[in-house]
N, C-alpha and C positions, 0 to 999 in steps of 0.2 A: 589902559588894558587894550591889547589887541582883540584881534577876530580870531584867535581861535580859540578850540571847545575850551566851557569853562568845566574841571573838575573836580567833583564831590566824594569825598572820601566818609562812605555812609550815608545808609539808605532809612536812617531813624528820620523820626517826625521836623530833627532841625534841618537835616542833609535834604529832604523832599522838599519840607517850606522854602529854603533856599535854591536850589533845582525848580519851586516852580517860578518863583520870584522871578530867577532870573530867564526864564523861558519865555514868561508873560513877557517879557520885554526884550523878544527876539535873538536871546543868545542860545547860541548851540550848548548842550549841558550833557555829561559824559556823570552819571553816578556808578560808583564802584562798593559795592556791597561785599565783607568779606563771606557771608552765609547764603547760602541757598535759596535761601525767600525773604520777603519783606518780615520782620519784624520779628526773628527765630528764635529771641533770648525769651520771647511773651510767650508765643505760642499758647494763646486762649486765655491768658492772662485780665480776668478784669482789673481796671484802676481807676482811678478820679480824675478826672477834665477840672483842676481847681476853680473856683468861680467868685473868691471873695476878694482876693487882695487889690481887686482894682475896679472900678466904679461901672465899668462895660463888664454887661456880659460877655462869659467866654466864646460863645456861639458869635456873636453879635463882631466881637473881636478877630475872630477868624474869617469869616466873610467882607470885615474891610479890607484884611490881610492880602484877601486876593486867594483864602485856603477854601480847600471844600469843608463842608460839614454834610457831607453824605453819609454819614456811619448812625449804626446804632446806640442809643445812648435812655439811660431813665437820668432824667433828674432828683438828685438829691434833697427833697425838703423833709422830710421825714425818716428818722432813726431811732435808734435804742443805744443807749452806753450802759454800760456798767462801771462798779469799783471794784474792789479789793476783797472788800464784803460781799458781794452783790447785790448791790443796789442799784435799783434800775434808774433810769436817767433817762426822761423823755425829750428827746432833743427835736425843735422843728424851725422850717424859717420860709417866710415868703416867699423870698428869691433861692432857685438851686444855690446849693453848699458848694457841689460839684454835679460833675456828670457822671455815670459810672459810663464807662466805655470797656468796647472789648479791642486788645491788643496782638500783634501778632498776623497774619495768615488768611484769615480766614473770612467770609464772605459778609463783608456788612462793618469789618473792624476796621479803628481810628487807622492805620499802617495802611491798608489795602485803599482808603479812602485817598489818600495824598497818594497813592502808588497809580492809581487809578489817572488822577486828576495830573500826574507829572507826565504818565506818560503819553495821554491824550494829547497835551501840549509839545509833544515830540522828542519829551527826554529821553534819552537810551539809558537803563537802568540794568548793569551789568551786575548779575550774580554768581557766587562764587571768586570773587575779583576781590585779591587782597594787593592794595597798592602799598608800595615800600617810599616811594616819592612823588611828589607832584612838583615838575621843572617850573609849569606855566602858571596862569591863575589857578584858583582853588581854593574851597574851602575844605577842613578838617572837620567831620561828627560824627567820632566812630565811636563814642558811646565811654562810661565811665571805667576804668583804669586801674582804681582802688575802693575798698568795701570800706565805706565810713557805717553805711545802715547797711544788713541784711533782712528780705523780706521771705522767709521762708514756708511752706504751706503744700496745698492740695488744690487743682483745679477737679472740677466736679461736674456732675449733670444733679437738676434736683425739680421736686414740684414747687417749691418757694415760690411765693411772690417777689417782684424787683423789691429791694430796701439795702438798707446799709444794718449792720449791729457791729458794735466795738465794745473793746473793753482796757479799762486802763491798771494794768497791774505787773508788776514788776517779775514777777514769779512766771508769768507768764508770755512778759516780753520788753527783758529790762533798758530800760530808758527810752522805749517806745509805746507799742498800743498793738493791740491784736484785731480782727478784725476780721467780717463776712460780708462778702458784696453778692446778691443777684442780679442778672439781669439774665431775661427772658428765655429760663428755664437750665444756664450756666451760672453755676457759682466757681465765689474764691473763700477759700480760708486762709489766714495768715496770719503767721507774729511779725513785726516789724520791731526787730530789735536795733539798740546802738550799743550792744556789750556783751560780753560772754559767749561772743557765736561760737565759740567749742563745743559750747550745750546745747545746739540750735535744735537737736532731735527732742529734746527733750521738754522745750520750750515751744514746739510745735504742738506734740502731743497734751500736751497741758491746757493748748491754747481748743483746739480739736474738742478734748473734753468739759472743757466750761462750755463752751457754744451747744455742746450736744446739752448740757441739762439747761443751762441756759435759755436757748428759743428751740430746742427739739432739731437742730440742725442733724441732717441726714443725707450722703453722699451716698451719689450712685458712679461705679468707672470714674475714681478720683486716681487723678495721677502727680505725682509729688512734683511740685517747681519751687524754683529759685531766685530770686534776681538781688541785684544789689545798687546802692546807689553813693555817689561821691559825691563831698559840700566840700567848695572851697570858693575864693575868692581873691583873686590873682591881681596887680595893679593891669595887668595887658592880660589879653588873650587873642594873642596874635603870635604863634608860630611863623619868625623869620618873615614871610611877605603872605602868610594864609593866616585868615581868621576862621580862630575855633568858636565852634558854637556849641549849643547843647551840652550834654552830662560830659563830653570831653571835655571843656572850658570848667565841669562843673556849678553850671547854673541849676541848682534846685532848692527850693522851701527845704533850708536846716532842718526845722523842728517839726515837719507831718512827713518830710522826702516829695511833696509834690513835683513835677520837675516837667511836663508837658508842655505846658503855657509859657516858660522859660525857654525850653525849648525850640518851638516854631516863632517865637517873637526873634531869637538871636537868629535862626537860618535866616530869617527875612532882613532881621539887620545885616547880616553878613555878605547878604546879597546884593545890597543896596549898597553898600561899601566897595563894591567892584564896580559896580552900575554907573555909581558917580564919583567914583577917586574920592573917598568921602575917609575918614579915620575911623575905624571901626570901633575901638578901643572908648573914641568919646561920645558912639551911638549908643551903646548898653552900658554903659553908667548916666548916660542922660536918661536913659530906656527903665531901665530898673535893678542898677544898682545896688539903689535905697532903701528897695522890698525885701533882697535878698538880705542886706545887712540885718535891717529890724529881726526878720526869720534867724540871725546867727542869736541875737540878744533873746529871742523867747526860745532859742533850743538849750542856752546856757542855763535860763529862769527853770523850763522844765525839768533840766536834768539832776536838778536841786528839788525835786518836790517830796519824790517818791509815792509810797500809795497813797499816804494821809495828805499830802498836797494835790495828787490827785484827784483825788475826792473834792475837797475843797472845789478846785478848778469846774468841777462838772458840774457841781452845787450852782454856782456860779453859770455858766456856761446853759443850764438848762432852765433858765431862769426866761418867761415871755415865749413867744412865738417868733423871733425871727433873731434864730441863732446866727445868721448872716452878716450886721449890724456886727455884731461884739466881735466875732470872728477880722470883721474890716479893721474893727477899733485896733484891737489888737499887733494890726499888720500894719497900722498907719503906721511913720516916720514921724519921728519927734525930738524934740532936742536932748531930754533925758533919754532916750533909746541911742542917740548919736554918743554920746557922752560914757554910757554903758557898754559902748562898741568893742572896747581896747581891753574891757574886764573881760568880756563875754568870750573874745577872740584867745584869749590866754585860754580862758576854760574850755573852747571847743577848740582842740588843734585837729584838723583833718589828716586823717592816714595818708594822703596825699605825697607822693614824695615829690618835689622842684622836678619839672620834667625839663624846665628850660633848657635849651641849646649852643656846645660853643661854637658854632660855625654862624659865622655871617650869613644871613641870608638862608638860613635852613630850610630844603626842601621837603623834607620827613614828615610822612604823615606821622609819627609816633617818635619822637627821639628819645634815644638813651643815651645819646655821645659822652656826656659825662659820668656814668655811671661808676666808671671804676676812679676817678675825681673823687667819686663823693665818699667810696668808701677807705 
Protein backbone atom coordinates (compact mmCIF):
# COMPACT_ATOMS: atom_id res chain seq x y z
CA UNK A 1 0.00 0.00 0.00
CA UNK A 2 1.28 3.34 -0.93
CA UNK A 3 1.02 6.80 0.89
CA UNK A 4 -1.89 7.99 -0.34
CA UNK A 5 -5.31 8.70 1.39
CA UNK A 6 -6.81 5.58 2.30
CA UNK A 7 -10.79 5.66 1.32
CA UNK A 8 -13.90 4.72 3.15
CA UNK A 9 -16.90 4.28 1.53
CA UNK A 10 -19.29 4.84 4.78
CA UNK A 11 -19.47 6.64 7.78
CA UNK A 12 -21.44 3.63 9.76
CA UNK A 13 -19.85 2.15 13.08
CA UNK A 14 -17.44 -0.29 10.66
CA UNK A 15 -16.43 2.55 8.10
CA UNK A 16 -15.35 4.92 11.58
CA UNK A 17 -13.74 1.75 13.43
CA UNK A 18 -11.73 1.34 10.32
CA UNK A 19 -10.92 5.29 9.63
CA UNK A 20 -9.90 5.37 13.18
CA UNK A 21 -7.77 2.33 13.12
CA UNK A 22 -6.19 3.33 10.40
CA UNK A 23 -5.56 7.05 11.57
CA UNK A 24 -4.10 5.85 15.03
CA UNK A 25 -1.48 4.43 12.92
CA UNK A 26 -0.68 7.58 10.93
CA UNK A 27 -2.50 7.21 7.68
CA UNK A 28 -4.31 9.95 5.87
CA UNK A 29 -8.09 8.67 5.80
CA UNK A 30 -10.73 10.25 3.27
CA UNK A 31 -14.44 8.99 4.69
CA UNK A 32 -17.21 9.51 2.06
CA UNK A 33 -20.74 9.33 3.65
CA UNK A 34 -23.58 9.27 1.03
CA UNK A 35 -26.12 11.18 3.72
CA UNK A 36 -25.98 14.44 5.41
CA UNK A 37 -24.97 13.39 8.84
CA UNK A 38 -23.59 10.61 10.83
CA UNK A 39 -25.78 7.84 11.15
CA UNK A 40 -29.24 9.19 9.16
CA UNK A 41 -30.98 5.64 8.60
CA UNK A 42 -31.16 5.68 12.97
CA UNK A 43 -31.86 9.13 13.64
CA UNK A 44 -32.65 8.45 17.43
CA UNK A 45 -33.07 5.03 16.97
CA UNK A 46 -32.38 3.06 20.29
CA UNK A 47 -30.52 -0.56 19.86
CA UNK A 48 -28.46 -3.16 21.84
CA UNK A 49 -24.46 -2.90 22.05
CA UNK A 50 -24.78 -7.16 22.10
CA UNK A 51 -22.59 -8.34 25.16
CA UNK A 52 -22.94 -12.30 25.29
CA UNK A 53 -21.49 -13.96 22.48
CA UNK A 54 -18.09 -13.57 23.56
CA UNK A 55 -16.32 -13.83 26.94
CA UNK A 56 -15.09 -9.79 27.02
CA UNK A 57 -17.17 -7.41 27.61
CA UNK A 58 -18.33 -5.25 24.96
CA UNK A 59 -17.18 -1.87 26.56
CA UNK A 60 -13.98 -3.65 27.61
CA UNK A 61 -13.71 -4.87 23.84
CA UNK A 62 -13.92 -1.64 22.32
CA UNK A 63 -11.37 0.21 24.27
CA UNK A 64 -8.76 -2.45 23.28
CA UNK A 65 -9.95 -1.69 19.99
CA UNK A 66 -8.53 1.50 20.04
CA UNK A 67 -12.74 2.83 19.88
CA UNK A 68 -14.31 5.29 22.07
CA UNK A 69 -16.92 4.49 24.50
CA UNK A 70 -17.97 7.89 25.08
CA UNK A 71 -21.64 7.58 24.42
CA UNK A 72 -24.56 7.06 26.40
CA UNK A 73 -25.68 3.72 27.21
CA UNK A 74 -28.05 1.65 30.35
CA UNK A 75 -26.93 -1.75 30.79
CA UNK A 76 -29.07 -4.46 30.15
CA UNK A 77 -29.58 -6.94 33.25
CA UNK A 78 -32.92 -6.58 33.88
CA UNK A 79 -36.23 -7.14 31.65
CA UNK A 80 -39.73 -8.37 31.05
CA UNK A 81 -40.73 -10.99 28.06
CA UNK A 82 -43.93 -12.10 27.36
CA UNK A 83 -45.78 -14.95 25.26
CA UNK A 84 -48.50 -15.51 23.12
CA UNK A 85 -50.73 -15.76 26.05
CA UNK A 86 -49.28 -13.19 28.08
CA UNK A 87 -47.33 -14.44 30.37
CA UNK A 88 -44.86 -12.61 31.96
CA UNK A 89 -41.30 -13.90 31.94
CA UNK A 90 -38.86 -12.31 34.44
CA UNK A 91 -35.64 -12.29 32.63
CA UNK A 92 -32.29 -10.99 34.63
CA UNK A 93 -28.43 -11.54 34.47
CA UNK A 94 -25.30 -10.59 36.27
CA UNK A 95 -23.45 -9.41 33.43
CA UNK A 96 -25.37 -6.70 30.80
CA UNK A 97 -27.26 -8.85 28.07
CA UNK A 98 -26.52 -5.65 26.06
CA UNK A 99 -26.19 -2.00 26.22
CA UNK A 100 -29.03 -0.03 25.00
CA UNK A 101 -27.45 2.84 22.97
CA UNK A 102 -28.74 5.71 21.10
CA UNK A 103 -27.97 5.77 17.21
CA UNK A 104 -27.90 8.34 14.64
CA UNK A 105 -27.08 12.28 15.25
CA UNK A 106 -27.50 13.30 18.04
CA UNK A 107 -25.58 14.42 21.16
CA UNK A 108 -24.15 11.52 23.39
CA UNK A 109 -25.12 8.71 20.53
CA UNK A 110 -22.92 5.52 19.69
CA UNK A 111 -22.45 7.40 15.63
CA UNK A 112 -21.40 10.77 17.00
CA UNK A 113 -19.09 8.88 19.43
CA UNK A 114 -16.60 7.36 16.71
CA UNK A 115 -17.50 10.56 14.51
CA UNK A 116 -16.13 12.57 17.37
CA UNK A 117 -13.12 10.38 17.99
CA UNK A 118 -12.26 9.85 13.91
CA UNK A 119 -12.24 13.17 13.52
CA UNK A 120 -10.11 14.44 16.32
CA UNK A 121 -7.55 12.07 14.87
CA UNK A 122 -7.64 13.96 11.57
CA UNK A 123 -9.99 12.01 9.52
CA UNK A 124 -11.86 14.20 6.89
CA UNK A 125 -15.39 12.91 7.00
CA UNK A 126 -17.11 13.98 3.94
CA UNK A 127 -21.06 14.29 3.85
CA UNK A 128 -23.25 14.09 1.20
CA UNK A 129 -20.43 12.27 -0.89
CA UNK A 130 -21.69 9.28 -2.73
CA UNK A 131 -18.62 7.42 -4.24
CA UNK A 132 -19.30 5.37 -7.53
CA UNK A 133 -15.45 3.98 -7.37
CA UNK A 134 -12.47 3.64 -5.24
CA UNK A 135 -9.24 3.48 -7.84
CA UNK A 136 -6.70 3.36 -4.73
CA UNK A 137 -6.95 1.62 -1.39
CA UNK A 138 -10.23 1.41 0.45
CA UNK A 139 -12.50 0.04 2.16
CA UNK A 140 -16.44 -0.62 1.39
CA UNK A 141 -19.35 0.00 4.68
CA UNK A 142 -22.01 1.41 3.23
CA UNK A 143 -24.48 -0.55 5.13
CA UNK A 144 -26.98 -3.42 4.09
CA UNK A 145 -28.41 -3.76 0.39
CA UNK A 146 -31.34 -6.37 1.07
CA UNK A 147 -34.28 -6.72 3.74
CA UNK A 148 -33.78 -10.23 5.24
CA UNK A 149 -35.35 -8.80 8.79
CA UNK A 150 -37.42 -5.69 8.87
CA UNK A 151 -37.45 -3.58 12.21
CA UNK A 152 -40.46 -1.34 12.06
CA UNK A 153 -41.96 1.11 14.81
CA UNK A 154 -42.14 4.41 16.61
CA UNK A 155 -39.40 6.63 18.28
CA UNK A 156 -40.89 8.47 21.31
CA UNK A 157 -40.20 10.74 24.28
CA UNK A 158 -41.61 9.17 27.67
CA UNK A 159 -41.30 9.32 31.64
CA UNK A 160 -40.34 5.45 31.69
CA UNK A 161 -37.57 4.18 33.44
CA UNK A 162 -34.28 2.81 31.35
CA UNK A 163 -35.45 -1.22 30.73
CA UNK A 164 -35.95 -3.47 28.09
CA UNK A 165 -39.78 -5.36 27.53
CA UNK A 166 -40.36 -7.90 24.70
CA UNK A 167 -42.61 -10.03 23.58
CA UNK A 168 -42.39 -13.22 21.46
CA UNK A 169 -45.44 -13.74 19.26
CA UNK A 170 -46.11 -14.35 15.91
CA UNK A 171 -49.28 -12.32 15.33
CA UNK A 172 -47.38 -9.71 16.28
CA UNK A 173 -43.91 -10.13 14.61
CA UNK A 174 -43.77 -13.25 12.76
CA UNK A 175 -40.45 -14.99 12.90
CA UNK A 176 -39.13 -12.37 15.19
CA UNK A 177 -39.91 -10.56 18.54
CA UNK A 178 -41.33 -7.13 19.32
CA UNK A 179 -39.90 -5.07 21.55
CA UNK A 180 -39.41 -1.56 23.90
CA UNK A 181 -36.26 -0.01 24.75
CA UNK A 182 -35.63 3.22 27.25
CA UNK A 183 -33.19 5.08 27.83
CA UNK A 184 -33.09 8.33 29.61
CA UNK A 185 -36.39 9.53 28.90
CA UNK A 186 -36.29 8.35 24.81
CA UNK A 187 -38.03 5.36 23.89
CA UNK A 188 -38.21 2.72 20.83
CA UNK A 189 -41.23 0.53 19.97
CA UNK A 190 -40.66 -2.14 17.44
CA UNK A 191 -41.67 -5.38 15.65
CA UNK A 192 -38.66 -7.04 14.31
CA UNK A 193 -40.07 -9.30 11.91
CA UNK A 194 -38.38 -12.03 9.19
CA UNK A 195 -41.80 -12.49 6.99
CA UNK A 196 -44.91 -11.00 5.88
CA UNK A 197 -43.55 -7.35 5.77
CA UNK A 198 -46.45 -6.43 3.41
CA UNK A 199 -48.45 -6.39 6.64
CA UNK A 200 -45.66 -4.43 8.61
CA UNK A 201 -48.65 -1.59 9.50
CA UNK A 202 -50.34 -4.00 10.82
CA UNK A 203 -47.96 -5.78 12.79
CA UNK A 204 -46.59 -2.59 14.27
CA UNK A 205 -49.93 -1.53 15.40
CA UNK A 206 -50.52 -4.85 17.13
CA UNK A 207 -47.11 -4.78 18.58
CA UNK A 208 -48.05 -0.72 19.88
CA UNK A 209 -51.18 -2.23 21.40
CA UNK A 210 -49.99 -5.29 23.54
CA UNK A 211 -47.18 -3.01 25.03
CA UNK A 212 -49.79 -0.23 25.84
CA UNK A 213 -51.93 -3.01 28.07
CA UNK A 214 -49.12 -4.80 28.67
CA UNK A 215 -46.62 -2.30 30.86
CA UNK A 216 -48.97 0.89 30.39
CA UNK A 217 -46.47 2.11 27.48
CA UNK A 218 -47.31 5.75 26.62
CA UNK A 219 -45.72 7.84 23.71
CA UNK A 220 -45.22 11.40 23.63
CA UNK A 221 -44.15 13.22 19.75
CA UNK A 222 -43.51 9.47 18.46
CA UNK A 223 -42.32 9.53 14.97
CA UNK A 224 -42.66 6.45 12.81
CA UNK A 225 -39.03 4.65 11.74
CA UNK A 226 -37.67 1.95 9.83
CA UNK A 227 -34.56 0.04 9.34
CA UNK A 228 -33.64 -3.21 8.12
CA UNK A 229 -31.09 -5.54 8.25
CA UNK A 230 -29.08 -8.38 5.85
CA UNK A 231 -27.57 -12.05 7.10
CA UNK A 232 -25.48 -13.68 4.81
CA UNK A 233 -22.16 -15.31 4.80
CA UNK A 234 -20.03 -15.20 1.80
CA UNK A 235 -16.71 -17.68 1.32
CA UNK A 236 -14.68 -13.62 0.76
CA UNK A 237 -15.70 -10.52 1.30
CA UNK A 238 -13.49 -8.80 -0.57
CA UNK A 239 -14.71 -6.54 -3.39
CA UNK A 240 -11.81 -6.98 -6.21
CA UNK A 241 -8.82 -5.42 -4.08
CA UNK A 242 -11.31 -3.58 -1.06
CA UNK A 243 -12.60 -5.33 1.92
CA UNK A 244 -16.21 -5.09 2.86
CA UNK A 245 -17.01 -4.88 6.40
CA UNK A 246 -20.11 -4.39 8.24
CA UNK A 247 -23.90 -5.10 7.15
CA UNK A 248 -22.37 -4.52 3.48
CA UNK A 249 -20.37 -7.92 3.93
CA UNK A 250 -23.46 -8.87 5.91
CA UNK A 251 -21.93 -9.59 9.19
CA UNK A 252 -24.92 -9.85 11.79
CA UNK A 253 -26.48 -12.32 14.65
CA UNK A 254 -29.16 -14.22 12.13
CA UNK A 255 -31.54 -14.93 14.93
CA UNK A 256 -31.94 -11.48 17.31
CA UNK A 257 -30.38 -9.09 13.84
CA UNK A 258 -27.57 -7.87 16.34
CA UNK A 259 -24.99 -6.51 14.07
CA UNK A 260 -22.79 -3.69 15.96
CA UNK A 261 -20.05 -5.54 17.62
CA UNK A 262 -19.77 -7.35 14.03
CA UNK A 263 -19.48 -4.34 12.83
CA UNK A 264 -16.53 -2.24 14.35
CA UNK A 265 -14.58 -5.64 14.91
CA UNK A 266 -14.60 -6.15 10.79
CA UNK A 267 -13.78 -2.03 10.26
CA UNK A 268 -10.69 -2.74 12.46
CA UNK A 269 -10.07 -5.96 10.80
CA UNK A 270 -10.22 -4.44 7.47
CA UNK A 271 -8.01 -1.91 8.58
CA UNK A 272 -5.42 -3.98 9.70
CA UNK A 273 -5.42 -5.68 6.51
CA UNK A 274 -4.12 -2.66 4.56
CA UNK A 275 -1.79 -1.68 7.68
CA UNK A 276 -0.05 -5.03 7.23
CA UNK A 277 -0.68 -6.64 3.63
CA UNK A 278 -2.45 -9.07 5.73
CA UNK A 279 -5.64 -11.32 3.86
CA UNK A 280 -8.55 -9.94 5.12
CA UNK A 281 -10.71 -12.80 4.22
CA UNK A 282 -8.60 -15.21 6.85
CA UNK A 283 -8.80 -12.17 9.73
CA UNK A 284 -12.81 -12.49 10.11
CA UNK A 285 -13.23 -16.06 9.75
CA UNK A 286 -10.48 -16.52 12.34
CA UNK A 287 -12.30 -13.44 14.01
CA UNK A 288 -15.77 -14.64 14.07
CA UNK A 289 -16.84 -16.71 11.63
CA UNK A 290 -17.98 -19.31 13.84
CA UNK A 291 -20.40 -16.88 16.01
CA UNK A 292 -22.03 -15.95 13.07
CA UNK A 293 -22.63 -19.53 11.62
CA UNK A 294 -23.88 -20.91 15.24
CA UNK A 295 -26.36 -17.55 14.99
CA UNK A 296 -27.54 -18.97 11.21
CA UNK A 297 -28.28 -22.81 13.04
CA UNK A 298 -30.44 -20.92 16.07
CA UNK A 299 -32.35 -18.62 13.55
CA UNK A 300 -33.23 -21.94 11.55
CA UNK A 301 -34.22 -23.77 15.26
CA UNK A 302 -36.37 -20.54 15.99
CA UNK A 303 -37.96 -20.24 12.89
CA UNK A 304 -39.43 -23.68 13.66
CA UNK A 305 -40.88 -22.88 17.04
CA UNK A 306 -43.67 -20.75 16.63
CA UNK A 307 -45.74 -19.38 19.70
CA UNK A 308 -45.90 -22.62 21.72
CA UNK A 309 -42.01 -23.25 21.19
CA UNK A 310 -41.73 -19.91 22.17
CA UNK A 311 -42.90 -20.15 25.20
CA UNK A 312 -41.18 -23.20 25.87
CA UNK A 313 -37.84 -21.12 25.07
CA UNK A 314 -38.71 -18.39 27.65
CA UNK A 315 -39.73 -21.00 30.16
CA UNK A 316 -36.39 -22.06 29.82
CA UNK A 317 -34.68 -18.89 29.15
CA UNK A 318 -36.14 -17.21 32.55
CA UNK A 319 -34.93 -19.78 34.57
CA UNK A 320 -32.09 -18.37 37.55
CA UNK A 321 -30.54 -15.03 37.60
CA UNK A 322 -28.06 -14.80 34.91
CA UNK A 323 -29.67 -14.99 31.68
CA UNK A 324 -26.18 -14.15 30.16
CA UNK A 325 -24.60 -17.73 30.83
CA UNK A 326 -27.46 -19.50 28.73
CA UNK A 327 -27.50 -16.79 26.21
CA UNK A 328 -23.31 -17.72 25.81
CA UNK A 329 -24.24 -21.43 25.88
CA UNK A 330 -26.30 -21.04 23.26
CA UNK A 331 -23.86 -18.91 20.93
CA UNK A 332 -21.01 -21.18 21.63
CA UNK A 333 -19.65 -23.38 18.51
CA UNK A 334 -20.05 -26.95 18.65
CA UNK A 335 -19.64 -29.90 16.56
CA UNK A 336 -23.37 -30.62 16.33
CA UNK A 337 -24.04 -26.78 15.51
CA UNK A 338 -21.23 -27.33 12.74
CA UNK A 339 -22.91 -30.40 11.53
CA UNK A 340 -26.35 -28.66 11.52
CA UNK A 341 -24.76 -25.80 9.42
CA UNK A 342 -25.68 -27.14 5.76
CA UNK A 343 -29.53 -27.98 7.09
CA UNK A 344 -29.88 -24.64 8.71
CA UNK A 345 -28.25 -22.96 5.58
CA UNK A 346 -30.80 -24.58 3.15
CA UNK A 347 -33.65 -23.32 5.68
CA UNK A 348 -32.39 -19.77 6.06
CA UNK A 349 -31.65 -18.58 2.23
CA UNK A 350 -30.87 -14.74 2.50
CA UNK A 351 -32.63 -12.33 0.12
CA UNK A 352 -29.31 -11.44 -0.63
CA UNK A 353 -28.74 -11.37 -4.41
CA UNK A 354 -24.59 -12.52 -5.55
CA UNK A 355 -23.34 -8.97 -5.82
CA UNK A 356 -20.07 -10.36 -6.96
CA UNK A 357 -18.23 -8.88 -9.93
CA UNK A 358 -17.04 -9.72 -13.50
CA UNK A 359 -14.34 -7.33 -13.86
CA UNK A 360 -10.92 -8.10 -12.65
CA UNK A 361 -9.96 -6.18 -10.14
CA UNK A 362 -13.35 -4.27 -9.43
CA UNK A 363 -13.14 -0.87 -8.26
CA UNK A 364 -17.10 -0.24 -7.40
CA UNK A 365 -18.10 0.62 -4.31
CA UNK A 366 -21.40 -1.27 -4.98
CA UNK A 367 -21.34 -3.56 -8.31
CA UNK A 368 -24.16 -4.72 -10.45
CA UNK A 369 -21.95 -5.43 -13.65
CA UNK A 370 -23.59 -8.68 -13.84
CA UNK A 371 -26.96 -7.91 -13.37
CA UNK A 372 -28.59 -8.44 -16.55
CA UNK A 373 -26.17 -12.02 -16.65
CA UNK A 374 -28.21 -13.10 -14.00
CA UNK A 375 -31.41 -12.30 -15.33
Amino acid sequence: MNEEPIIIAGAGPAGLAAAITLATNGKEVIVHEAQPFVGARFDGDLQGLENWSRKVDILEQLATLGLSVDFRRHPAIFGLGFDAWRTEYIVSSKTPLFYTIERGPGEGSFDTALLNQAESLGVEVKFNSRLKNIPGPGILATGPKRADAIAVGYHFRTNAANGFWFVCDDELAPGGYSYVLVLDGIGTVKSCMFRDFKNEKVYVERTVTAFERLVGLEMRDRVPHAGFGNFTLRGSEQSGKHPIAGEQAGFQDTLWGFGIRYAVMSGVLAARSLLKNLDYDSLWKREFRSSIEVSVVNRAFYSMLGNRGYRWALRKLARGDNLHEHLSEIYRPSKLKRLLLPIANIRFKSLRDDETCCHENCECVFCRHCEESRT
